[in-house]
SEKOL-987690 format. One record per atom (N, C-alpha, C): residue in three letters; x, y, z. Coordinates in steps of 0.1 Angstrom, whole numbers, plus 5000, padded with zeros to 4 digits. Layout:
SEKOL-987690
ALAXYZ/...
***
This chain:
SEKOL-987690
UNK790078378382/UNK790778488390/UNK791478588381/UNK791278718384/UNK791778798379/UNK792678898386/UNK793378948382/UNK794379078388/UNK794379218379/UNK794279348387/UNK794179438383/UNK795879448384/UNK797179378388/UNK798179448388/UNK798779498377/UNK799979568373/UNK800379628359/UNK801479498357/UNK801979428364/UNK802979328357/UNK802379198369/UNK801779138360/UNK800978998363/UNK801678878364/UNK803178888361/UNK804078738361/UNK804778808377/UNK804378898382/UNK805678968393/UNK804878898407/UNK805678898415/UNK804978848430/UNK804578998432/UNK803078978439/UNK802879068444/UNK803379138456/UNK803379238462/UNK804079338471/UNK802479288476/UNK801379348475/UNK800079318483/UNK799379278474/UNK798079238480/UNK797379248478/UNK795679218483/UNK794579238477/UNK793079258480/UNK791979148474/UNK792079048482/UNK791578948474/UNK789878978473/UNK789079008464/UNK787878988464/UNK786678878461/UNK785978818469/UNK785478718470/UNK784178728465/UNK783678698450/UNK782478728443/UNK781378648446/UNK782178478453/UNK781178418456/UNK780078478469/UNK781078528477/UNK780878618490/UNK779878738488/UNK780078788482/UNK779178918474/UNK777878858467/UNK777778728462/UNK776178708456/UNK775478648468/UNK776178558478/UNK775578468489/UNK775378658497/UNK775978678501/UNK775478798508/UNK773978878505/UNK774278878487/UNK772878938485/UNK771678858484/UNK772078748483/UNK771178618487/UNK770378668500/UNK771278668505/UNK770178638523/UNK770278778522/UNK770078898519/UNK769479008522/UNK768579008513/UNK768078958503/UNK766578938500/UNK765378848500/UNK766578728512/UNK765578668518/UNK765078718532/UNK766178828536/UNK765178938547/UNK764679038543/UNK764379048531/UNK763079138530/UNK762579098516/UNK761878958516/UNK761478918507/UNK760479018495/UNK759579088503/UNK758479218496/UNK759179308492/UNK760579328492/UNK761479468485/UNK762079428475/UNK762479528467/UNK763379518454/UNK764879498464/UNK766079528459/UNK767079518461/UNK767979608453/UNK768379748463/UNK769579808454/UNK770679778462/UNK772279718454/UNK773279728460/UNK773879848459/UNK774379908467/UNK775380038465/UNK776980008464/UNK777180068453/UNK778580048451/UNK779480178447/UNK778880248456/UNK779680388459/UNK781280348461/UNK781980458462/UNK783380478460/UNK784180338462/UNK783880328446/UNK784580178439/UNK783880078449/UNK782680058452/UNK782479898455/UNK782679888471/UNK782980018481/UNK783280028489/UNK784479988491/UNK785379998480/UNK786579948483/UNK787479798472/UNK785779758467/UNK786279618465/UNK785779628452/UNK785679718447/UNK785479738427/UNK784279738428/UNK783579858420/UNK782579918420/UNK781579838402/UNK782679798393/UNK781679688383/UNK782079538383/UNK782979508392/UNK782679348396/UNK781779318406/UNK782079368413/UNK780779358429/UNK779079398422/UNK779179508410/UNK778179518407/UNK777379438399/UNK777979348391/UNK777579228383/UNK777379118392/UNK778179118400/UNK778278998414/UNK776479018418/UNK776379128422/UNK775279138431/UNK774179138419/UNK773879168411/UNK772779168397/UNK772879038392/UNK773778938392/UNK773878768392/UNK772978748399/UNK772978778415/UNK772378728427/UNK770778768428/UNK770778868420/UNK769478928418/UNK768679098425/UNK769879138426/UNK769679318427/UNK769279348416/UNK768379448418/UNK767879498405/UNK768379628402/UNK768479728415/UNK768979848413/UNK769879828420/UNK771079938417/UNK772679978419/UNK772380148422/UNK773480178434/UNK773180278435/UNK774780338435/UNK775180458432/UNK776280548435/UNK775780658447/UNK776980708448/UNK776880848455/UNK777580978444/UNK777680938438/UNK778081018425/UNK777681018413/UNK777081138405/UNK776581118392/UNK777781048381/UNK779181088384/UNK780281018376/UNK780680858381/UNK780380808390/UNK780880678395/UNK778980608389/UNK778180658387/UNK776680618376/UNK776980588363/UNK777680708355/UNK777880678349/UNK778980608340/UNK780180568352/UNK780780508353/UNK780280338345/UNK779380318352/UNK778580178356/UNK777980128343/UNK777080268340/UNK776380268332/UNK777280218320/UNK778380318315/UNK779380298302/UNK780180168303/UNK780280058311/UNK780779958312/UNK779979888306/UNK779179878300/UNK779179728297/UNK778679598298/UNK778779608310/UNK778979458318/UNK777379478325/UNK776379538322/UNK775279508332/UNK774079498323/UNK773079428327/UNK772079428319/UNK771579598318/UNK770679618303/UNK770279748304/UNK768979758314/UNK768379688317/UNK766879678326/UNK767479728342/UNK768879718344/UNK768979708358/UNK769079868358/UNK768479958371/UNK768080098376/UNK769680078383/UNK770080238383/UNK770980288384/UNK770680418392/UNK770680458407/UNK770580588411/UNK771880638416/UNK771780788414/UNK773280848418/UNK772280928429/UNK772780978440/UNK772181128447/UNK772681238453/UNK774681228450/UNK775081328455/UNK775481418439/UNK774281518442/UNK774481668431/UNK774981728435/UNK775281848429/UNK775682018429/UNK775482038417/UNK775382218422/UNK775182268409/UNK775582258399/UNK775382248385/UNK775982238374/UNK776582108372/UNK775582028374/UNK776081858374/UNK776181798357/UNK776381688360/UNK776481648347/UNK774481558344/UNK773381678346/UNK772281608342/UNK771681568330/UNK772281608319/UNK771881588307/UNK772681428304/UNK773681418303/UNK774081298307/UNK773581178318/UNK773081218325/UNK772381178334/UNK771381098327/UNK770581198325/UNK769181178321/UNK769181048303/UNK770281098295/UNK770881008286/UNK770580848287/UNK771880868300/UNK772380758303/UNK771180618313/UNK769680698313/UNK768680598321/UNK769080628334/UNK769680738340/UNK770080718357/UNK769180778364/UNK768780708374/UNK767880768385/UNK768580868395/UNK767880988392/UNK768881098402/UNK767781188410/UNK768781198424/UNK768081248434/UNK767781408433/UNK766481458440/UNK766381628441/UNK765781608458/UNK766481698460/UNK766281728475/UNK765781888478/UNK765881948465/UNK765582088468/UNK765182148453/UNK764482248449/UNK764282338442/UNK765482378429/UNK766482418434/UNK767382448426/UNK767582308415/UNK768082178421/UNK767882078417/UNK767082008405/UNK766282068414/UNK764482078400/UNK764582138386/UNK765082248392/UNK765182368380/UNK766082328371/UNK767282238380/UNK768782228367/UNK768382078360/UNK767582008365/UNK767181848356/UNK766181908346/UNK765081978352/UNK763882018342/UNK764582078330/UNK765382158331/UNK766382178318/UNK767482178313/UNK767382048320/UNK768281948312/UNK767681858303/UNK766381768308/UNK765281708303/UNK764781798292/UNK764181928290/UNK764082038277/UNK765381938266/UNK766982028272/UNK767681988260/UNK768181878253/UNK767881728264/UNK767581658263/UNK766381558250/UNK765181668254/UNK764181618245/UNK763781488251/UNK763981458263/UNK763081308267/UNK763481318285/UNK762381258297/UNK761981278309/UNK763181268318/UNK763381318325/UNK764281238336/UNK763581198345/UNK764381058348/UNK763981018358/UNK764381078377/UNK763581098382/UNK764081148391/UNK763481118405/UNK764281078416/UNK763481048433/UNK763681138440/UNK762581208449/UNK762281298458/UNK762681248465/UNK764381338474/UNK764581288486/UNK764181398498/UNK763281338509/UNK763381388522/UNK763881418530/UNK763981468540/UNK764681448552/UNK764081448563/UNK763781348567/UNK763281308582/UNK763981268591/UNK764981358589/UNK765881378609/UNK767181358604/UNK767581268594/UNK769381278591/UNK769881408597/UNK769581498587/UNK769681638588/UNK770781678583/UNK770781558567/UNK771981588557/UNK771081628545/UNK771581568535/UNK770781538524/UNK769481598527/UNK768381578516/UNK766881598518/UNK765981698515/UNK765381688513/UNK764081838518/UNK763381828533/UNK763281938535/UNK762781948549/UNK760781928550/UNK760781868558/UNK759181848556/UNK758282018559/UNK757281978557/UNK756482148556/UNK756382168546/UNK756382338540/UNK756482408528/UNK757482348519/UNK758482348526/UNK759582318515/UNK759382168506/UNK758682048512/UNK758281918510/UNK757081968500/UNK755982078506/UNK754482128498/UNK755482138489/UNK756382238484/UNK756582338472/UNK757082218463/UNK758382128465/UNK759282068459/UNK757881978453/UNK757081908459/UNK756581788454/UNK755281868443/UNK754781968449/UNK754382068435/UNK754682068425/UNK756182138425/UNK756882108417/UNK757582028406/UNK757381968411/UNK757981818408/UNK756581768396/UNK755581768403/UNK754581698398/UNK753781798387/UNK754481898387/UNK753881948373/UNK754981958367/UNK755781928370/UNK757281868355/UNK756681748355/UNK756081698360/UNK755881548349/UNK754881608339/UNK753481638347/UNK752381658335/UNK753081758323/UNK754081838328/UNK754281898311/UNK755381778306/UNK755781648309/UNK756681568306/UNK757881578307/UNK758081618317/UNK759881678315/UNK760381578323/UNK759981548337/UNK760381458347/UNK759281338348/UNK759581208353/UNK759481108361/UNK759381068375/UNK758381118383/UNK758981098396/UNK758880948400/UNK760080868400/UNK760180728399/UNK760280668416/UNK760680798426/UNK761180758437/UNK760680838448/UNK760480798462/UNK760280888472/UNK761280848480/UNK761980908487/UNK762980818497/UNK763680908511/UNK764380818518/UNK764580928525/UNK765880858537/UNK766580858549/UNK767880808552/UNK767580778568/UNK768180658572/UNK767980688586/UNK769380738595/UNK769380778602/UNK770180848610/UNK771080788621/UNK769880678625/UNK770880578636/UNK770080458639/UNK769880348629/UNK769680248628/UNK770480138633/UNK772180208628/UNK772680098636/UNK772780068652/UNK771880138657/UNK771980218674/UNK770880098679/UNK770780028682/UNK769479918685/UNK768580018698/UNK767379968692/UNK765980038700/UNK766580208698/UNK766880278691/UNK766980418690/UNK765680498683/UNK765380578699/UNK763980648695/UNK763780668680/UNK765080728671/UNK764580828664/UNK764280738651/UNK764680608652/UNK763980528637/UNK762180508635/UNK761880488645/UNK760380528646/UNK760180628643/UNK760180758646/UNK760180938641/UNK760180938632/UNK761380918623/UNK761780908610/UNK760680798599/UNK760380688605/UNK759780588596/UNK758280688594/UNK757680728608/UNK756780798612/UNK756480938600/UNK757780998605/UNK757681108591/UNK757781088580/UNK758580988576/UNK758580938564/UNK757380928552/UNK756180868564/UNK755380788558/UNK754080928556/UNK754581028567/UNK753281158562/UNK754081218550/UNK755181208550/UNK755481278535/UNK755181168523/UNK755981048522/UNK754780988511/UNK753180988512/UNK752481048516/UNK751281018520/UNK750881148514/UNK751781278518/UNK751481398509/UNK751181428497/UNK752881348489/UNK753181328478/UNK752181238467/UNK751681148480/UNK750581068468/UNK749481148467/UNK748981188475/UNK747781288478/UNK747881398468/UNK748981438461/UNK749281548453/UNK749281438436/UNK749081398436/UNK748781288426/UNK750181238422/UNK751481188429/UNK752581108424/UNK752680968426/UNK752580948421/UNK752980768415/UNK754480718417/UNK755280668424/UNK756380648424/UNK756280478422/UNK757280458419/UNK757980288413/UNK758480238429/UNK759180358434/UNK759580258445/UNK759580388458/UNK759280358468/UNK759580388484/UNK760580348488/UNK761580408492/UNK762580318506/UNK763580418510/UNK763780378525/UNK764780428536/UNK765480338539/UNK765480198541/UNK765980108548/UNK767780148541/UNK768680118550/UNK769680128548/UNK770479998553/UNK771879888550/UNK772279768559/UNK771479788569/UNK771679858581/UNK771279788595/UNK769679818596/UNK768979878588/UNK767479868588/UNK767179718580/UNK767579738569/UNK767079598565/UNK767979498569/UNK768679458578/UNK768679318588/UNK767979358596/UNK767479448603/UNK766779458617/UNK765279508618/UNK765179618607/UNK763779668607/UNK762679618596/UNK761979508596/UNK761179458583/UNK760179568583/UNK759779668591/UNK758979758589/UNK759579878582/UNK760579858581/UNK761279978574/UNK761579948560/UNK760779818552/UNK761379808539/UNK760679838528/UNK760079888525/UNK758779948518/UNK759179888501/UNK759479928495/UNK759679878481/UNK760879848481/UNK761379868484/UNK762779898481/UNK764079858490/UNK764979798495/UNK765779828506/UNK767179878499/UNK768279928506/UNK769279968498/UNK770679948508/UNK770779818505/UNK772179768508/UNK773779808503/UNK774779798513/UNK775879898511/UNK776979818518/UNK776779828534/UNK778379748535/UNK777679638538/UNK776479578537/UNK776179458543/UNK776579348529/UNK776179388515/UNK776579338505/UNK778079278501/UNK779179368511/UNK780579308511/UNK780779198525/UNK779779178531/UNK780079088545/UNK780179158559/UNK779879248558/UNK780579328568/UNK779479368575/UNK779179388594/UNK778379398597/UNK777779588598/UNK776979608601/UNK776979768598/UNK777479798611/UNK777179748620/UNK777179798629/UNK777679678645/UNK778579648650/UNK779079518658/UNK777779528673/UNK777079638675/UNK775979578689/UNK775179508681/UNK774979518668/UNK773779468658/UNK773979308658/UNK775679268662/UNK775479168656/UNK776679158646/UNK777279008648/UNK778678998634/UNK778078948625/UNK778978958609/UNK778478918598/UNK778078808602/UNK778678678610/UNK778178558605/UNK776578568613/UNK776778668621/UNK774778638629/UNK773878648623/UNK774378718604/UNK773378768599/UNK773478668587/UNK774678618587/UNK774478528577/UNK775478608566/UNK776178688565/UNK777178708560/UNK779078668561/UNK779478708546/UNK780778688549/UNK781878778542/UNK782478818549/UNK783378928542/UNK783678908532/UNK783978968523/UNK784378978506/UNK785778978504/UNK786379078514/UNK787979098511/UNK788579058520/UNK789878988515/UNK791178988525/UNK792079038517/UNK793079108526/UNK793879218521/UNK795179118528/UNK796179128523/UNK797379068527/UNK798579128518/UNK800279098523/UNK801279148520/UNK802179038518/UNK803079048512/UNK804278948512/UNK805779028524/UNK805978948533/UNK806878978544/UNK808079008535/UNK808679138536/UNK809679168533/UNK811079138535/UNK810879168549/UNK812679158553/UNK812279078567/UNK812978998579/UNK813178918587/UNK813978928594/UNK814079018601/UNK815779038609/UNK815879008622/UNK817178988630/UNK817378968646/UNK817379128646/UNK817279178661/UNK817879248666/UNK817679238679/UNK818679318686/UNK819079308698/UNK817879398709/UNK817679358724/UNK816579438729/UNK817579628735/UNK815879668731/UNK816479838730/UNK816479908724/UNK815879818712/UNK816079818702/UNK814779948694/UNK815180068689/UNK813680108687/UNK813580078671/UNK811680108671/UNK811380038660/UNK810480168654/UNK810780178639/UNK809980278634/UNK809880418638/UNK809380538631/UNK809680688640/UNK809180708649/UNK810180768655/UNK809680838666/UNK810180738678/UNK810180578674/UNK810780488682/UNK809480488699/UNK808280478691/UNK807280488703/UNK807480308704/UNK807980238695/UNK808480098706/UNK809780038705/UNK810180018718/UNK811279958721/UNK811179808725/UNK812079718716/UNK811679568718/UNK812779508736/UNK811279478737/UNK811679478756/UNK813379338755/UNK813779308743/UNK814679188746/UNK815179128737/UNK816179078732/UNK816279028718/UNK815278948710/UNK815278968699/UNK814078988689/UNK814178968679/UNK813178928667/UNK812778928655/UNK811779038649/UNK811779098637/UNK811279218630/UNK810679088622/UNK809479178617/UNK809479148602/UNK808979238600/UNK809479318583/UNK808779428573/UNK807279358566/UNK806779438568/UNK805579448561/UNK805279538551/UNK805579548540/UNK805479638528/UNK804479688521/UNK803579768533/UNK802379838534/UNK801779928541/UNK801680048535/UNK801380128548/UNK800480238545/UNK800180408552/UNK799180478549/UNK798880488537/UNK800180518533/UNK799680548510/UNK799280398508/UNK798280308515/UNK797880158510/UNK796580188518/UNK796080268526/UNK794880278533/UNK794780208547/UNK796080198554/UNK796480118568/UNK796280208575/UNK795380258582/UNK795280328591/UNK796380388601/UNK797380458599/UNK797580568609/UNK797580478621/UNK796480538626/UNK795780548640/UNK795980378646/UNK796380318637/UNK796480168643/UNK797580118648/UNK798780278645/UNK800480248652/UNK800280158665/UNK801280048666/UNK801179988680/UNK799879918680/UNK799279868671/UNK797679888679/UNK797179718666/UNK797479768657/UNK796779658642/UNK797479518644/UNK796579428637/UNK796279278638/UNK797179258625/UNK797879118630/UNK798079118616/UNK798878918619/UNK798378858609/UNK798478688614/UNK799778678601/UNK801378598606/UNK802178588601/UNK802278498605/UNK802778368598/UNK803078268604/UNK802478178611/UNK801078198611/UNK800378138615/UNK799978198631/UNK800178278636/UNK800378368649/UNK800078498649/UNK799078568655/UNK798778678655/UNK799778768659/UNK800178898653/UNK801478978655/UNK800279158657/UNK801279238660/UNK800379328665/UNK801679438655/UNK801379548649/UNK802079628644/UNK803179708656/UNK804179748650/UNK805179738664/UNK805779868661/UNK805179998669/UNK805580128666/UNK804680188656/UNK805080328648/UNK803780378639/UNK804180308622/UNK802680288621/UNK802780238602/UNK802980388598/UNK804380388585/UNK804680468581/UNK804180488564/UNK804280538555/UNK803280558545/UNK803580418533/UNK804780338536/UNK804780278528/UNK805080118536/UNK805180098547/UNK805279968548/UNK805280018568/UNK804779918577/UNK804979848591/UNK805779768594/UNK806079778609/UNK807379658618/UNK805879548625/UNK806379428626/UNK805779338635/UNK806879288644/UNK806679238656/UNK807879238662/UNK807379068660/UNK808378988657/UNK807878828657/UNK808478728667/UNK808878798679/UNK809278738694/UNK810078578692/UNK810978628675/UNK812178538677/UNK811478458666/UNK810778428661/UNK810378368650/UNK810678428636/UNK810678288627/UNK811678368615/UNK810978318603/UNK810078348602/UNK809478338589/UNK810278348577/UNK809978308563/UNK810878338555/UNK810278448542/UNK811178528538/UNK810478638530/UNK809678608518/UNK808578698524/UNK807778658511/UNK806678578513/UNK806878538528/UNK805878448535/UNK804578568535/UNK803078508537/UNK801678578531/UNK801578658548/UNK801478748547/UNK800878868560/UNK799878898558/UNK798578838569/UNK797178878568/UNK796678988572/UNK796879058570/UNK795979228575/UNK794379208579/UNK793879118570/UNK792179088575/UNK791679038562/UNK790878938569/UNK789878868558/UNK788478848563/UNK787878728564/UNK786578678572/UNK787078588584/UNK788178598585/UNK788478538606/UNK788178388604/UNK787778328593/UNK787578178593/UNK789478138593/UNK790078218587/UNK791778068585/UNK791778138600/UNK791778218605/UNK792278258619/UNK792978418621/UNK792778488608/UNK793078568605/UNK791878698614/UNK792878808616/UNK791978978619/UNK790878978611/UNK789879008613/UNK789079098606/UNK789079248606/UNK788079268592/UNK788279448592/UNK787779498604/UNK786879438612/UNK786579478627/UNK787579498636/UNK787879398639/UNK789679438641/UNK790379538640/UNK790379528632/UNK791379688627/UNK790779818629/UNK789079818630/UNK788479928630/UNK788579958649/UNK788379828658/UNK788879858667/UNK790479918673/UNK790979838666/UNK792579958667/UNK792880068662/UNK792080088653/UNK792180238651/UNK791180318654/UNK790180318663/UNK789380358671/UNK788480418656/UNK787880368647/UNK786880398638/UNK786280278634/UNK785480238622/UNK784680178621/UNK785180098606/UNK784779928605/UNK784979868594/UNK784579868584/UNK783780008580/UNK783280048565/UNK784580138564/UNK785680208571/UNK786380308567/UNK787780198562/UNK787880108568/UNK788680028571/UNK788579968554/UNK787979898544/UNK787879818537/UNK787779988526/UNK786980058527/UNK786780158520/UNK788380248517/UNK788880238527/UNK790580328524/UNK791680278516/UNK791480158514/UNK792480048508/UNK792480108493/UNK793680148493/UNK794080298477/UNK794280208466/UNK794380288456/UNK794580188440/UNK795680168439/UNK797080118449/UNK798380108446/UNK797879958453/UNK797279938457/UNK796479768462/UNK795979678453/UNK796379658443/UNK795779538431/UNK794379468439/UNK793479488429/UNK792479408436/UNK792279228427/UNK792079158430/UNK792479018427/UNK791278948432/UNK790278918416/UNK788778908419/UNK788778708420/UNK788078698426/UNK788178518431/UNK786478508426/UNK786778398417/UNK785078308417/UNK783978458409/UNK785078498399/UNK784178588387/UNK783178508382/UNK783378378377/UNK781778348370/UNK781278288380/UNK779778318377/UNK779178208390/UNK778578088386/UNK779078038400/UNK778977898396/UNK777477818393/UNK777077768387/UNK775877668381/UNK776077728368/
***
């Protein structure tokens, strides 16, 4: 076990426990549902939350081959650590102009072109470079984010593309493309999309491109769509335990387990009398004499706001409900006369096995979703990695 805190002999104020065992069993059974695909984990903005080069050695233990960012700097981030074999593929795919592609292209990273401009700034970058980039043509078949648009613009780019390889400049290593609403069960448009998908690789090969890998599947495609896993699948929140989507199904239906539990040390314990208002604005008043307890955590920690009155939280062995609005640095629990003693552990959410909230939970009280939930948790949260080497 490790701690990211700055004074390591101190009790902690919070903290984020990360469960590495949880992170390789997770990518275990997602490549035993889609046995015929490679495996990229994504460990976009830090790991989803839960550290972006421990989760990513976690999951390349387990047997991911490729890692993905959403950033060319959180790539090369990955890349300059260290800690990963050199064989494992690395894609970033959110560019802009004037990116960091020569570095890119350095560093072995697989980087996305969705458009022409794109083309133009890798191809010479590869020139000053003096060696190929590798690069994946992304589509767009209905997201209607990211992509190239099918038609001309798909004719021109993969033209393109394919005569920067014959003069050597580029690699086209990738075709790929995003689904839109996978986690939506029976939703017309995954069919469309897989549908379109498949006439644009179909183009692209037909134009003489050879790509290493195909894929769209995103978490809730690859637990649900084995037709949607072509080379490749590209796992994200399903690799931390977390389900993508709750009609889909909980982590445990899929055979997952959450990675993080986030918890506090109870601050302060007080009586007070009923009438009593609690926190700004005093949106709760304790209907009768009472017990507080501080919780010394709040929006500047990634506690949702929106969960005032509303968030889970197990003290004492008893589920407690936040009592009035979380303020940026710590929440009230009202503890109906129970007196824990300070310092005692406050569960915010883990995997619901001790009896504790999950991040589901929370995403229900704050009317969003449990990827925003695990993802907001800020770097004043020490993350505290559990079961770093693995075990055998």
């Amino acid at each position: 076990m490790t701690e990211t805190a700055a004074l390591r002999t101190a009790p902690l104020r919070a903290r984020a426990e990360i469960d590495l065992d949880a992170v390789r069993a997770n990518v275990r059974t997602l490549r035993a549902l889609a046995p015929g695909a490679a495996l990229m984990a994504v460990v976009k903005s830090d790991g989803y939350g839960h550290g972006a080069t421990p989760c990513a050695r976690a999951a390349v233990q387990a047997g991911a081959t490729w890692l993905g960012t959403a950033t060319p700097e959180e790539a090369l981030v990955l890349r300059a650590s260290g800690q990963l074999p050199d064989d494992v593929r690395i894609m970033c795919w959110l560019w802009t102009p004037g990116g960091p592609w020569r570095e890119a292209i350095e560093a072995r990273l697989d980087v996305s072109v969705s458009g022409m401009w794109a083309l133009d700034e890798v191809t010479a970058a590869a020139r000053a470079a003096g060696r190929p980039a590798r690069v994946q043509l992304k589509a767009d078949t209905g997201l209607g984010r990211g992509g190239c648009q099918p038609g001309d613009d798909w004719t021109e780019l993969v033209s393109a593309a394919r005569a920067a390889e014959a003069e050597g400049l580029v690699k086209v290593t990738g075709l790929w493309s995003h689904l839109a609403c996978a986690d939506e069960p029976g939703h017309s448009s995954v069919d469309a999309q897989l549908d379109g998908f498949r006439a644009m690789i179909a183009h692209a090969e037909q134009q003489g491109l050879r790509p290493e890998v195909r894929h769209i599947a995103n978490s809730p495609a690859t637990l649900t769509r084995p037709d949607s896993h072509f080379d490749l699948v590209r796992t994200g929140i399903a690799v931390y335990g977390i389900s993508p989507s709750p009609e889909l199904g909980s982590p445990a239906d899929f055979g997952l387990r959450p990675a993080m539990t986030l918890s506090a040390s109870v601050a302060l314990v007080k009586q007070v009398p009923g009438g009593h208002g609690v926190s700004y604005g005093h949106h709760y008043i304790t209907a009768g004499e009472t017990t507080l307890g501080l919780i010394p955590v709040g929006y500047a920690d990634g506690v949702p706001r929106h969960a005032s009155s509303a968030g889970p939280v197990l003290v004492g062995g008893k589920w407690r409900t936040v009592a009035g609005r979380v303020a940026m640095d710590q929440f009230v629990v009202d503890l109906g006369g129970d007196r824990p003693e300070p310092g005692e552990r406050a569960v915010l959410f883990g995997p619901g096995d001790g009896g504790e909230p999950t991040a589901e939970d929370w995403a229900k009280a704050a009317g969003t979703i449990a990827y925003e939930i695990v993802t907001r948790i800020g770097t004043r949260v020490p993350r505290v990695y559990l079961n770093e080497r693995q075990a055998g």
